[in-house]
N, C-alpha and C positions, 0 to 999 in steps of 0.2 A: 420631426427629424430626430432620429436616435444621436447618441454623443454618446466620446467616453473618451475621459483622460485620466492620469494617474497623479495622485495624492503621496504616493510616495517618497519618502527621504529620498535623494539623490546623490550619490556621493561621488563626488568629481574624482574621476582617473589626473591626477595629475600629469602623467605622461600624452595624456589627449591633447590639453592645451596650451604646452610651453613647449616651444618649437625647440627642437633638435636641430644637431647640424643635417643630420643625412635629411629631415621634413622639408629644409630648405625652399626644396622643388620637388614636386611630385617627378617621378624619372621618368622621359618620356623619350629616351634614346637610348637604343639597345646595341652595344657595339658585336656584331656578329662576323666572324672569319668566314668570307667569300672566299677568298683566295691566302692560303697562307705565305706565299713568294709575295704578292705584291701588301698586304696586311691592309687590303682595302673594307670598311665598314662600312654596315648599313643604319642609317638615321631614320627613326620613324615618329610620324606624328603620335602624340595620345593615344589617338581612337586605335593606332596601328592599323590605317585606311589606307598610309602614303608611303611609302621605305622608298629611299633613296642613296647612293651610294657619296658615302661622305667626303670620304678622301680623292673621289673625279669632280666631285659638283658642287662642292659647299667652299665658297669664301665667307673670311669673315674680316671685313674693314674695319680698323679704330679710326680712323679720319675720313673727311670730304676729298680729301688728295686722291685716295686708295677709291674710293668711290667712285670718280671721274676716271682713272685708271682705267677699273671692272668696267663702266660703262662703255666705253671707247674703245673696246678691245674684245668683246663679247657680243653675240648678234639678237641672243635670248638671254633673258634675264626676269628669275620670278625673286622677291624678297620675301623673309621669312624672318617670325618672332620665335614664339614660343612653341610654334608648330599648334597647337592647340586646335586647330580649324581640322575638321571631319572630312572638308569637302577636299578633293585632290588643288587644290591653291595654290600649294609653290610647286608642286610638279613641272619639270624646266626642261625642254628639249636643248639647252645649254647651261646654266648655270645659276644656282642657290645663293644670292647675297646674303647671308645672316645677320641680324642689326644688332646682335645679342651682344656685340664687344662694345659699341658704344651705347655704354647706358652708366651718362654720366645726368646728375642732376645740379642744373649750373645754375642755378639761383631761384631764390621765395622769395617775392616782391607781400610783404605782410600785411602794406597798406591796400594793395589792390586785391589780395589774396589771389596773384597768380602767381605758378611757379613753371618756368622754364627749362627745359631738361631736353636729351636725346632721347633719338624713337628708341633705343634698346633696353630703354629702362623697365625693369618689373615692378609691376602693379604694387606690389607687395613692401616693394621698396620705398617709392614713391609715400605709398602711405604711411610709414615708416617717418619717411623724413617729414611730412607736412604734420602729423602730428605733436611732432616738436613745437608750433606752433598755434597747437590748437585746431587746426585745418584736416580737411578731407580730399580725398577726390571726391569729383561729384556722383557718381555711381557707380555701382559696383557689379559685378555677375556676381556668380557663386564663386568663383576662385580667384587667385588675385597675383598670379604665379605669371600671366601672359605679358609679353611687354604691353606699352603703353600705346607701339604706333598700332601693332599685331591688332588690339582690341579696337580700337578707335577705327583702323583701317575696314576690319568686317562685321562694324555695327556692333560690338556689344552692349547688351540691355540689361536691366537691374530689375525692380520687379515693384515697381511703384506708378502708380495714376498720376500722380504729382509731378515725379522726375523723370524727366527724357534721357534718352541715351547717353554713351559716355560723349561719342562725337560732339554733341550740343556742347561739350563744355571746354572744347580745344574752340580758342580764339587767334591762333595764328601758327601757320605750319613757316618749314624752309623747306622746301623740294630742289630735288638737284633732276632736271627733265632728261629724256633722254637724247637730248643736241648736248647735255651736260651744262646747261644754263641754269644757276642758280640761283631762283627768286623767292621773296615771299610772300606768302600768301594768306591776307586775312577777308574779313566780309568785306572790310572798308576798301581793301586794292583792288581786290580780285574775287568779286563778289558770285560771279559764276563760277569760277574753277573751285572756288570755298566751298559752294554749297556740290560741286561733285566730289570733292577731294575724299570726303569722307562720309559714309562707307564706299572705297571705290575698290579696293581688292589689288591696290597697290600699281592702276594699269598706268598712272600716269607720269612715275617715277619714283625716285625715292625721296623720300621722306627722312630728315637726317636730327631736325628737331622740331618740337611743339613747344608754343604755350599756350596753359590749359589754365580756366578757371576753376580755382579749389573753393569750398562750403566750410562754414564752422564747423569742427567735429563734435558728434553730438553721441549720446550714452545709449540707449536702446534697450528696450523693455522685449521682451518676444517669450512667445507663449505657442505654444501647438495642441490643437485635440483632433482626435478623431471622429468623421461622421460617414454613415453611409454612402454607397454611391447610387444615389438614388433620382428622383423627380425633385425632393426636399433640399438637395445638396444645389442642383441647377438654381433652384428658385433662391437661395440662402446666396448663389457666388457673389453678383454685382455688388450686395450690400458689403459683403463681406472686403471685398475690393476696395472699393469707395469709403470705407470707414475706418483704413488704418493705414497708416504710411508705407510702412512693405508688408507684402501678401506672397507666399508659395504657396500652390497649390499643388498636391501631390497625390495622382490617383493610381492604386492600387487594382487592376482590376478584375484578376482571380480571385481574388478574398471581399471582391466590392466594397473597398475602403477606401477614404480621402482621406489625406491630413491635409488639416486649415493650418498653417505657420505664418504669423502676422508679428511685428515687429513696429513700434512704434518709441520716435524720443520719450527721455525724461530727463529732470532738471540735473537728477544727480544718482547714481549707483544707493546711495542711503534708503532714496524713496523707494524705489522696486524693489530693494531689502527688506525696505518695510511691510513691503504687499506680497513677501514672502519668495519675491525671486531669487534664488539661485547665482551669485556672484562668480564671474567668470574671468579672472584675472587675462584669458589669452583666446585665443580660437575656439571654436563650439562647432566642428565639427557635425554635417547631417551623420556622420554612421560611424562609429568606433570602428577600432580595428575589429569586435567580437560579433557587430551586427555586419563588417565587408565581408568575414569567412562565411558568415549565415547565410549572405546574399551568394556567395559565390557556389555554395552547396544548392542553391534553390536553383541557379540556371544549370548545376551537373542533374541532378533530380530531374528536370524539364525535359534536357536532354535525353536524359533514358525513360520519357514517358510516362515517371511515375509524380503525377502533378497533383493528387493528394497528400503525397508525402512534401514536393515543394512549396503548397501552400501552407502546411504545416508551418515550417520553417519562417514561409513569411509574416504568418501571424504572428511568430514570436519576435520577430523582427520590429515591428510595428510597436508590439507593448513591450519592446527594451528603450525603443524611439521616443513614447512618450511617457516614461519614465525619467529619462534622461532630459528632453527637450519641453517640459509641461511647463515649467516658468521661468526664464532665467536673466540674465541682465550682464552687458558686456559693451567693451567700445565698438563704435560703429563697423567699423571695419571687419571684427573680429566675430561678429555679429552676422553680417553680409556673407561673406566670403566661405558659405558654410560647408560647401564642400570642396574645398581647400586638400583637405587630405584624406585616404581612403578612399579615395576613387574606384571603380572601374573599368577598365577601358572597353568604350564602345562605341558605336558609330549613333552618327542623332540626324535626328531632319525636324526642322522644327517651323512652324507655320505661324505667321502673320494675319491677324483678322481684325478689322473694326469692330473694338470693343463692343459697340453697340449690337453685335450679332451675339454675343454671346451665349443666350438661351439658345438659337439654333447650332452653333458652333458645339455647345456640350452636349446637345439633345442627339449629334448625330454619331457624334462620337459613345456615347453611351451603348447608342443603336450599334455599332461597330465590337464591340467588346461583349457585349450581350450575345452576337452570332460569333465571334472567334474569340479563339486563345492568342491574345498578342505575346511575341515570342524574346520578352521583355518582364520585368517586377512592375514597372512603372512608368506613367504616363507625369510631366509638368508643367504646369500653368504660371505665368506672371500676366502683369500686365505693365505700359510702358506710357507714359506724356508724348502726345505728339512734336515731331519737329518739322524744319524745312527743306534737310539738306537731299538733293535729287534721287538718290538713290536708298533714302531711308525706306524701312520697312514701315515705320512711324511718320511718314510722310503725308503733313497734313488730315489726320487721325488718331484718337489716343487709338492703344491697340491692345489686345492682349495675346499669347503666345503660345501655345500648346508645342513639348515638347516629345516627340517618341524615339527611343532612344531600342538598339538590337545589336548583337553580335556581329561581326563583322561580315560572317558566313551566309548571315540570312537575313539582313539588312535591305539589300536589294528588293527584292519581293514581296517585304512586310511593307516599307515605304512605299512601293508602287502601286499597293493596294491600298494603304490609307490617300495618297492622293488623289487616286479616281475618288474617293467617301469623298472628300472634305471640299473638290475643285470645285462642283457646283453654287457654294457659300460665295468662295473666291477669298484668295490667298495671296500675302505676300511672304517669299519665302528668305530666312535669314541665310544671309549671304556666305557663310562657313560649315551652315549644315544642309546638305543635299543639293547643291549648286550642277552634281552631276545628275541630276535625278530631274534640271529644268525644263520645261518644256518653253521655247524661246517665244511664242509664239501666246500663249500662257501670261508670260512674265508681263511682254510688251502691253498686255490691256491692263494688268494691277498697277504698273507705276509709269505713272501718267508725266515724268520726265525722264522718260526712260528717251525721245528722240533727242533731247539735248545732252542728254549723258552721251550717247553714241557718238555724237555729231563733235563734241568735246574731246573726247576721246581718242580719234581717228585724225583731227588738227591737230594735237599734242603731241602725238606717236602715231605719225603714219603706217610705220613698216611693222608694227606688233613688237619692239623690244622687251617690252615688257608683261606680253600676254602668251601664254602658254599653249599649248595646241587643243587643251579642253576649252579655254577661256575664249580663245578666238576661233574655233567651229561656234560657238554659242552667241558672241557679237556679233560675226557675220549673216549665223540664221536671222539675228534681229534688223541688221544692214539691211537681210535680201529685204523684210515686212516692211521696212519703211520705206525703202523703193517703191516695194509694189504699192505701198497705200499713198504714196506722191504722185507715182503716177498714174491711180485712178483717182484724185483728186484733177488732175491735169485734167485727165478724161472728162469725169462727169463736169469741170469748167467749159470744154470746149465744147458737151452737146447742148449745155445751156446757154452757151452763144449761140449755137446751132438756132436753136428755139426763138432765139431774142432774133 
């Protein structure tokens, strides 16, 4: 298997890793004049997948008071974090709860290393405060900007064999349902609604605070090269997976390049000094501002056809990447959260499989990139620790993740066609990217508690308060399958009475 990484000095942009005020948050809300008499705006998620009109739809509650209020007065009702999710989510045929005002964090319990907080708190914050204490959250995505319910609500994953999702690490919600009954709910009270609460995509009310179990914070070594995208690369992932604490996997596949990025503790910033890494006082960033312009020149290039000159461009991309990212050493967080800044914006669909598929899962995918130009720079791999909660995509399997990510314009049809490749393997799909792209029908044979989620669901919030017109056409297709597959159990009982 060919390799190639770079030896070169590296010399930190300081303005990359020391957060500014405007870095804060990546912007992911565009005020735009609809109307200038009424000065009504439109809010969009990230991916720019959602726009919604801010000033008719969007509340924003600092208390449980105002929350019972909205609920009691409202007949739809979707909630929303950080918007971050792809898939149309809070899309509301009446009205947008925002959790983003309360995000306070009301106390770090040090001895049990849990810390209690509201759902509107950002990730980023959170980690902020618990490092004061030496303390982490317990996993992390790539960015760290979403709130805390936002993530935990649609399943966010980090990219480790070891560590499950973030859900695993919330040990006790408050929900306010939609009768406006406010209870709470851990594994020990409420040990079914616990394991659907989370990732449930918000159907069963709100969510007003968690407490979550934090990890020691720990230092992190991380290293990236490049290799082929070849037969060498398929055969080299498990190992490579399996033998370091965080693994991304990042395929390039006009230029048929991978980068391996793996990420592992050390005792102290000294030592990975000493082996030559690269000290990172703040964020490390996947892509400078120099390599986003690069990227964003390589989909104009694409667009007007001329895809030698765009893979140009991403080659050079690639050796600014592992120039910059070949050894370096930083806090955990700061480590994780790699693309933090610089982003983007694009729409993703990203797939769920039993680790254990892996060699077919990449062999087909290969197969896939070999016959088309995906209409994308890149394809990303993590892998994830199995858990138990009903509607996990890690449900009961470790798993790993293939993400493919496209423009908004041409999204649609690029994803349609990788789902026919990949449906025969069999797929769990992450609950905030491609949720409009499910086939109901699909979903119900991958998660094998999918009729107690429904069934949960439907007692909790009979009238749909909280599910939106995409969300419930998609429960109802899975209503009508479970009907039908109860009442041909009924069936086939009664011809075997018949027999008997």
């Amino acid at each position: 298997m060919s390799s190639s990484s770079s030896n070169f000095a590296i010399n930190i942009d300081e303005s990359e890793h020391l957060l500014k005020a405007e870095d804060t948050l990546p912007v992911n809300t565009k005020a735009i004049n609809l109307d200038v008499s009424t000065k009504s705006s439109l809010l969009s998620n990230w991916a720019e997948t959602v726009h919604v009109e801010e000033d008719k739809l969007v509340r924003y509650p600092t208390t449980k008071v105002e929350i019972i209020d909205l609920i009691e007065n409202n007949d739809k009702i979707r909630c929303a974090g950080a918007m971050h999710s792809c898939a149309p989510l809070i899309a509301s045929e009446g009205i947008i709860m925002s959790m983003t005002k309360m995000d306070k964090i009301l106390g770090v319990d040090v001895d049990t290393k849990r810390v209690r907080c509201e759902s509107g708190v950002r990730i980023h914050d959170l980690c902020t405060e618990l490092a004061k204490y030496d303390l982490a959250v317990g996993t992390l995505g790539t960015i760290d900007w979403q709130t805390i319910s936002g993530a935990v609500m649609t399943g966010t994953h980090g990219g480790s064999l070891t560590v499950p999702s973030l859900h695993a690490f919330v040990t006790e919600y408050t929900l306010i349902t939609p009768n406006c009954e406010t209870i709470v709910v851990s594994k020990e009270s409420e040990p079914k609604l616990f394991s659907a609460l989370a990732p449930s995509m918000g159907v069963f009310g709100v969510v007003t605070e968690m407490e979550v179990q934090a990890v020691p914070l720990q230092i992190l070594e991380a290293r990236m090269i490049a290799v082929d995208f070849d037969d060498d690369f398929i055969k080299s992932f498990q190992d490579v997976m399996e033998s370091n604490k965080y693994c991304r996997v990042v395929i390039y596949p006009s230029i048929k390049k991978v980068t391996f990025w793996t990420a592992n503790p050390v005792s102290s910033r000294d030592d990975a000094i000493a082996r030559g890494a690269v000290n990172y006082p703040g964020y490390c960033n996947f892509r400078n501002k120099a390599e986003k312009v690069m990227l964003e020149e390589y989909l104009i290039l694409c667009d007007l056809g001329e895809y030698e000159g765009a893979d140009d461009v991403l080659s050079q991309v690639l050796e600014s990447q592992l120039e910059r990212l070949n050894h370096y050493v930083g806090q955990y967080n700061h480590i994780l959260c790699k693309e933090r800044n610089n982003g983007i914006p694009h729409a993703d669909i990203e797939f769920n499989f039993d680790f254990k598929k892996n060699v077919e899962v990449l062999t087909s995918v290969m197969s896939y990139c070999e016959e088309n130009r995906v209409p994308y720079y890149n394809l990303e791999i993590r892998a994830t620790e199995q858990d138990d909660a009903m509607m996990s995509c890690c449900q009961g399997r470790d798993a790993m993740w293939i993400d493919f990510q496209a423009k908004a314009d041409v999204a649609t049809e690029f994803f349609g066609d990788i789902e026919k490749t990949l449906k025969p393997i069999g797929f769990r799909k992450h609950w905030a990217k491609g949720l409009d792209h499910t086939d109901a029908g699909y979903a119900m044979k991958q998660f094998p508690k999918m009729y107690e989620f429904i069934a949960l669901m439907q007692t909790i919030d009979p009238k749909g308060k909280f599910r939106n017109n995409t969300g419930e056409s998609w429960y109802n297709a899975m209503g009508n399958l479970i009907e039908d597959m109860d009442g041909n159990e009924v069936e086939d009982e009664k011809k075997v009475e018949d027999v008997q």
